[in-house]
Every structure is written in structure tokens, then in C-alpha cells.
C-alpha positions in Angstrom: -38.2 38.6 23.4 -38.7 38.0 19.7 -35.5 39.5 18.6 -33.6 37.7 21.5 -34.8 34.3 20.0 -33.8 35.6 16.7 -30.1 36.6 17.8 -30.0 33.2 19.7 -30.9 31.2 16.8 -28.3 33.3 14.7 -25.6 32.4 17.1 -26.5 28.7 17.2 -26.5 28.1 12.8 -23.0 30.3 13.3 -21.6 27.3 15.9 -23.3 25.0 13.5 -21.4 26.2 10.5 -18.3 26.9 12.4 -18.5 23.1 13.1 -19.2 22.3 9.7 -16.5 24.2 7.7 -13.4 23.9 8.9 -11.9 26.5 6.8 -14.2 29.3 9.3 -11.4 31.7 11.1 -12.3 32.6 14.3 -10.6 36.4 14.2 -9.7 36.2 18.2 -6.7 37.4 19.9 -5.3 34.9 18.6 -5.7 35.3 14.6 -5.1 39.3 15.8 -1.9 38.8 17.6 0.0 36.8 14.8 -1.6 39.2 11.7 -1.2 42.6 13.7 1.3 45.3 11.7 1.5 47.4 14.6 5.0 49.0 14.3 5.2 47.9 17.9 4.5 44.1 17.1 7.5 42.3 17.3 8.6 39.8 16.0 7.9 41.5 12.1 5.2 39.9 10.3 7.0 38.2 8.1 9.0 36.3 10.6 5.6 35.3 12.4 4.2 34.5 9.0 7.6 32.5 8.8 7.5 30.7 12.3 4.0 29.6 10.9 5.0 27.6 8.1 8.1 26.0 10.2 5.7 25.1 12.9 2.8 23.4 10.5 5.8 21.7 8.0 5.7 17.6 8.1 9.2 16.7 6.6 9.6 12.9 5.7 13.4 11.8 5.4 13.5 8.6 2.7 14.5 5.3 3.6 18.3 5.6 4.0 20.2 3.4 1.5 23.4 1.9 2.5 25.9 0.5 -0.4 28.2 -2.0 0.7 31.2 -3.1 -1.6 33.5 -6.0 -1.1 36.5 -5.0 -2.4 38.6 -8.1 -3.6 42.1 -7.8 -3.3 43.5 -11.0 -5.0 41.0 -12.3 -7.4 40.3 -9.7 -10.4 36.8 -8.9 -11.2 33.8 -6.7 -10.1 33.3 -5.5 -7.0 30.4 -6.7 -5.0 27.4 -4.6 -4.3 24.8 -4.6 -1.6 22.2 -2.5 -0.7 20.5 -2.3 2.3 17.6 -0.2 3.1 16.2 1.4 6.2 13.2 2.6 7.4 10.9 5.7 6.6 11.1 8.8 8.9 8.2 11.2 8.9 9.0 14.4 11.4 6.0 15.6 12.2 5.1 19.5 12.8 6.5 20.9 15.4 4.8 21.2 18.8 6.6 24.2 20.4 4.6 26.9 19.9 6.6 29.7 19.6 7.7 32.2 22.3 5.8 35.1 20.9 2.2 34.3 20.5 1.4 34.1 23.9 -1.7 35.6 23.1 -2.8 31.7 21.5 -4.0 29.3 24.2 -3.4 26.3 23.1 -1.5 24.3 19.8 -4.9 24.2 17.7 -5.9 28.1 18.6 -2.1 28.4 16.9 -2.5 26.2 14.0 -6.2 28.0 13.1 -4.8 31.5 13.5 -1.7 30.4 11.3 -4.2 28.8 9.3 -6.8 32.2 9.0 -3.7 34.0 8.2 -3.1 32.1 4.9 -0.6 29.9 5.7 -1.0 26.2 5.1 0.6 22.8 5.8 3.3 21.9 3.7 5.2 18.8 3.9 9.0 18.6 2.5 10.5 14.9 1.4 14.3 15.1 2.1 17.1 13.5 -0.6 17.5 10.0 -0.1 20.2 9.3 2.5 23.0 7.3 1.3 26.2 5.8 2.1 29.3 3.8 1.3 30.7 1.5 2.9 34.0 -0.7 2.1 34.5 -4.7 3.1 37.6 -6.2 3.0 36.9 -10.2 3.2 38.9 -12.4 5.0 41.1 -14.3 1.8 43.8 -16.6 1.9 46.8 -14.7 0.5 48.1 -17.9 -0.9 45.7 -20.6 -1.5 47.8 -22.9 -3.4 51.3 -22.5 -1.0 52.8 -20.2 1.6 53.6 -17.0 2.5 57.2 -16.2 3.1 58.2 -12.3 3.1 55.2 -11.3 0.7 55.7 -13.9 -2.1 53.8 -16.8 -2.1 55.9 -20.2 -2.5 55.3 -23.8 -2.9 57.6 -25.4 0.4 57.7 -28.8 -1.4 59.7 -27.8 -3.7 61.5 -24.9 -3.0 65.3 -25.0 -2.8 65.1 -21.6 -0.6 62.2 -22.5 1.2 62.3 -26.3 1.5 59.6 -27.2 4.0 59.6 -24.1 5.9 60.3 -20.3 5.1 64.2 -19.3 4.9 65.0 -23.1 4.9 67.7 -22.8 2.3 68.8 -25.9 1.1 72.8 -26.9 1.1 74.9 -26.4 -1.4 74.3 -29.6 -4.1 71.0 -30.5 -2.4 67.7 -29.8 -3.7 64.4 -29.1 -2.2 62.1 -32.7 -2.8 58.9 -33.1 -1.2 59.7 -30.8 1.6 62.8 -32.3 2.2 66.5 -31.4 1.3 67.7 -34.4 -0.7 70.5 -35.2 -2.9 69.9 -34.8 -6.8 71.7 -38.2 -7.4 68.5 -39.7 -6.1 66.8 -38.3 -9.7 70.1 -38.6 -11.9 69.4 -41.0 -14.8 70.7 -41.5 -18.1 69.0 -42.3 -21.7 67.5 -39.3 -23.0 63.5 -39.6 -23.5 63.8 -43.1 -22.0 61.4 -44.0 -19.4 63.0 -44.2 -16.1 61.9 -44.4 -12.3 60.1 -47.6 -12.5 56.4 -47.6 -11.7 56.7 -44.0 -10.8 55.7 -43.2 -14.4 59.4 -40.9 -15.5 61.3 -39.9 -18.4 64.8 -39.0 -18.5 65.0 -35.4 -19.4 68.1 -33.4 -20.5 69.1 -31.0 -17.4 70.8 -27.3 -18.8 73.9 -27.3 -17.3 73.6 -30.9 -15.0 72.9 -34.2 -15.3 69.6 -35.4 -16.7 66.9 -36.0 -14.2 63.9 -38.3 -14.0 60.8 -36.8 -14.4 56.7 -37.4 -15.0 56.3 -35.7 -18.2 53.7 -32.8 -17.8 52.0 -31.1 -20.4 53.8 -28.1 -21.8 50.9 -25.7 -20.6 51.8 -23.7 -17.6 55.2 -24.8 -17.2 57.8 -22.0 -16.7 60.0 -21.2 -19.4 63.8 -20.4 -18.2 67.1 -20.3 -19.4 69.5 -21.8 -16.7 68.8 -23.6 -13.3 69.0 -19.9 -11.9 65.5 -19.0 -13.3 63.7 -22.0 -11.1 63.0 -22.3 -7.9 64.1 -25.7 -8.0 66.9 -24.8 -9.7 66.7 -27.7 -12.3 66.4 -26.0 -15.9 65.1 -29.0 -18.5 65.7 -28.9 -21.6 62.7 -30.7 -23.7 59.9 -31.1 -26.0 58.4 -27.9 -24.4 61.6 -26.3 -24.8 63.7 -25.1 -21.6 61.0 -25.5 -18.7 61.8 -25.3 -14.9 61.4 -28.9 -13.4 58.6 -29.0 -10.2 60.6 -31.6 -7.4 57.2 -32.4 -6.8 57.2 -34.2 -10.0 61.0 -35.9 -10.2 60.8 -39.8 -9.8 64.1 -41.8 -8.0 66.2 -43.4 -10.1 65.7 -47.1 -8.7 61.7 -48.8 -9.4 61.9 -50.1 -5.7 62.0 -47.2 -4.0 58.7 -45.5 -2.4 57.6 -42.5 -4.7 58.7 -39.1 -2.8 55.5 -37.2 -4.7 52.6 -37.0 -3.3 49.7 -39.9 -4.6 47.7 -36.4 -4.4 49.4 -35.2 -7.4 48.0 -37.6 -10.2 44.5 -35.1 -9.6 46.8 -32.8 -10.4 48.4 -34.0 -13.4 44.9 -35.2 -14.7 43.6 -31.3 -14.3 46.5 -30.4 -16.6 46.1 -33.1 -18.7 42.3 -31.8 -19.5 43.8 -28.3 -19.7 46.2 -29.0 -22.8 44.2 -30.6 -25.3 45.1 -30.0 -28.6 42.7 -30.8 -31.7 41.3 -34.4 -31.1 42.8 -35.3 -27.8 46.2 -34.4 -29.0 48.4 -33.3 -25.9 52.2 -31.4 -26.4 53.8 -32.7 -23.4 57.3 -32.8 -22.2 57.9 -35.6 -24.0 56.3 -35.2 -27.5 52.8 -35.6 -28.6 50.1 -37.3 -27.1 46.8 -38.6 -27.2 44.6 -38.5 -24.5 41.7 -39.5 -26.6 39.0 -37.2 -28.4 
């Protein structure tokens, strides 16, 4: 009776401990079956011991980064970059238990045999994600005119293109404010003398033609030609800027009285290129010689 109490109370501080530590290894059929090396065991230890290690693996994949570039195909600069995150995956061990240790009743009776056989969790952190991905924005091909066959053109002016694409202008007619006019309504004589009335004009030499009246612009950003062929306007001047191509949108009629054919919107215009050009102390080079624009 005395020994039986002694066993019992053995048994009990064993449960005890066994509750205590959780490192104690319970060497059932469970613990036997995965660390047998029967030559009849199958699959070989090694592969059980490997299964193990899968099964009590935690892998956690990082927050995938995306990279996002606008690419800008008419402006020149840097692209655009933005990164976008997503969220943290952690896998946890698998559940399955596999199919050879059916001698383990149960997911935990797996884990502490793996466990008891000296294998222990592991968790693995994958490579960031990433990716690339390439935006093409919506941007007007041709902010400042239109687009006719690829090239951008101002219509207002064009003697190919006058008001519309492939609107070619007739023989001796040029392309004025949209319109097909004729030239004699720019003609004017006296070189460097003001012309077109209130309109603001100077008569300019023309290479090859009859002078024109023009607003005088400031030599910066006009285009340099050598005949009427090199302009779309087909109006080579001849000037204090040297031989420039004359903008239609900028030619004044020959009589005071008649209504301006540019556009009121253009005096913005010519005050941007105005600001533009300043030389020294408000010193200007225009078409028509020097001027000052104030410091």
C-alpha cells in the first residue's frame, strides 16, 4: 500500500513537470515512429526529419513594393516615381500532417515528436516583392497649335494649313488669321516707317516681294530663313534681326480704318516676348532696332 502511494505520487510530480516544461518529450509512438531507423521505415529519416522542418516553418513574404513611372513623352526631364506598398503576408506552418506518420494522433502529438526529435521552428522572410510598372499620361501633342500628319502647326497662319489641315492656300494668297487673304492687304511702302494705323506696324523689307506691314517683335525666337521658302508663311523679312520669317498673325492692313485681322489675344503674347528679350537695363533688340522697355 505504501509503495503504491509512493509510485502514485511519482507519477503525479511527473504530470506536474511534464506541465511545467514544455521542452519534456513524451517518447510515444509517436516520437518512435518519426525517429525509428529501421531499414524497413520508410520514408528515410532524413526525409521525415525533412518533412518536419517544412511542416513547423512560418515564412513571412514582405510588403510588396510597386514602382510606378510616368514616362513623359513630350516634355524632357525626369521620370516620375511612385511607390506603393502592400500589405505583410505571414504563411503560417503548415497544417497537413504528413501522410506517413500515421502513427501521431493529432497536429500537436506531431509538432512534440518533431520537436523531441530536435527539430525546431524556423521562420524564413522572403525578398521583397517588387515591380514596375509604366504610365503613359494623357498629353496634348500640340498645346500651342494642331496636329496635321505628325507635325504640329499653327492654322492661323499657315499658308499650307490655313484654318484647317491640307487647306493650302492659292497661288498669291497667304494664310492671315485663319483665312486665305490677299498679301496686298499688308503691302506698304517706307522702309522702317510706321504703317497700319492704330494697329501698331512697321514697314519691313520682304526678300524677294513687296514690303509688308508688321508689329515689330523682339528678335528672340523668331526664325531665321533665307527666302519666303523657309516660312510657313512664306514671307521672308529682311530686318534689324536679320532675315526672320514673318508670323501672319502679326501683319497689320495697310489702311488705319480697317478692323485689326490679329487677334486682341496676341498683345499677352507680345508682352511675354517683350519680358523675354531684355537686354542690359531694359534694352530690347527688336525688329526694328533698339528699344527700351524700361529697367
Amino acid at each position: 500500500m505504501k509503495v503504491f502511494s509512493i509510485i502514485a505520487g511519482l507519477a503525479t510530480l511527473q504530470g506536474v513537470l511534464a506541465t511545467v516544461d514544455p521542452t519534456y518529450c513524451y517518447q510515444n509512438n509517436c516520437y518512435r515512429g518519426i525517429s525509428q531507423t529501421s531499414a524497413y521505415a520508410t520514408p528515410a529519416l532524413s526525409s521525415r526529419l525533412s518533412d518536419c522542418s517544412t511542416y513547423m516553418r512560418t515564412t513571412i513574404t514582405p510588403a510588396a513594393v510597386t514602382t510606378t513611372i510616368t514616362v513623359i513623352l513630350i516634355s524632357v526631364g525626369g521620370a516620375k516615381r511612385d511607390l506603393e506598398e502592400r500589405q505583410l503576408t505571414i504563411a503560417p506552418p503548415t497544417n497537413t500532417i504528413p501522410y506517413w506518420a500515421t502513427f501521431c494522433d493529432s497536429q500537436s502529438s506531431f509538432s512534440s515528436g518533431c520537436s523531441c526529435n530536435g527539430v525546431t521552428a524556423t521562420t524564413t522572410t522572403l525578398p521583397t516583392p517588387t515591380s514596375t510598372v509604366y504610365v503613359v499620361p494623357t498629353v496634348a501633342p500640340c498645346p500651342s497649335g494642331s496636329m496635321c500628319n505628325g507635325e504640329c502647326l499653327d492654322l492661323t497662319s499657315n499658308n499650307k494649313n490655313c484654318g484647317e489641315c491640307g487647306n493650302a492656300c492659292a497661288t498669291g494668297l497667304i494664310c492671315g488669321q485663319s483665312k486665305c487673304v490677299s498679301p496686298s492687304t499688308y503691302v506698304c511702302s517706307g522702309i522702317n516707317e510706321p504703317c497700319g494705323g492704330s494697329c501698331g506696324g512697321t514697314c519691313f523689307t520682304n526678300v524677294g516681294g513687296p514690303s509688308y506691314c508688321k508689329i515689330s517683335l523682339p528678335c528672340n525666337g523668331l526664325i531665321p530663313c533665307t527666302t519666303g521658302a523657309d516660312c510657313g508663311s512664306s514671307i521672308c523679312l529682311d530686318n534689324f534681326c536679320g532675315k526672320v520669317c514673318a508670323d501672319t498673325r502679326y501683319l497689320c492692313p495697310n489702311t488705319a480704318s480697317v478692323k485689326f485681322l490679329f487677334e486682341r489675344g496676341n498683345v499677352g503674347e507680345v508682352k511675354r516676348e517683350v519680358e523675354g528679350g531684355l537686354v542690359g537695363r531694359g534694352m530690347l533688340k527688336t525688329e526694328k532696332g533698339w528699344m527700351d522697355v524700361g529697367a
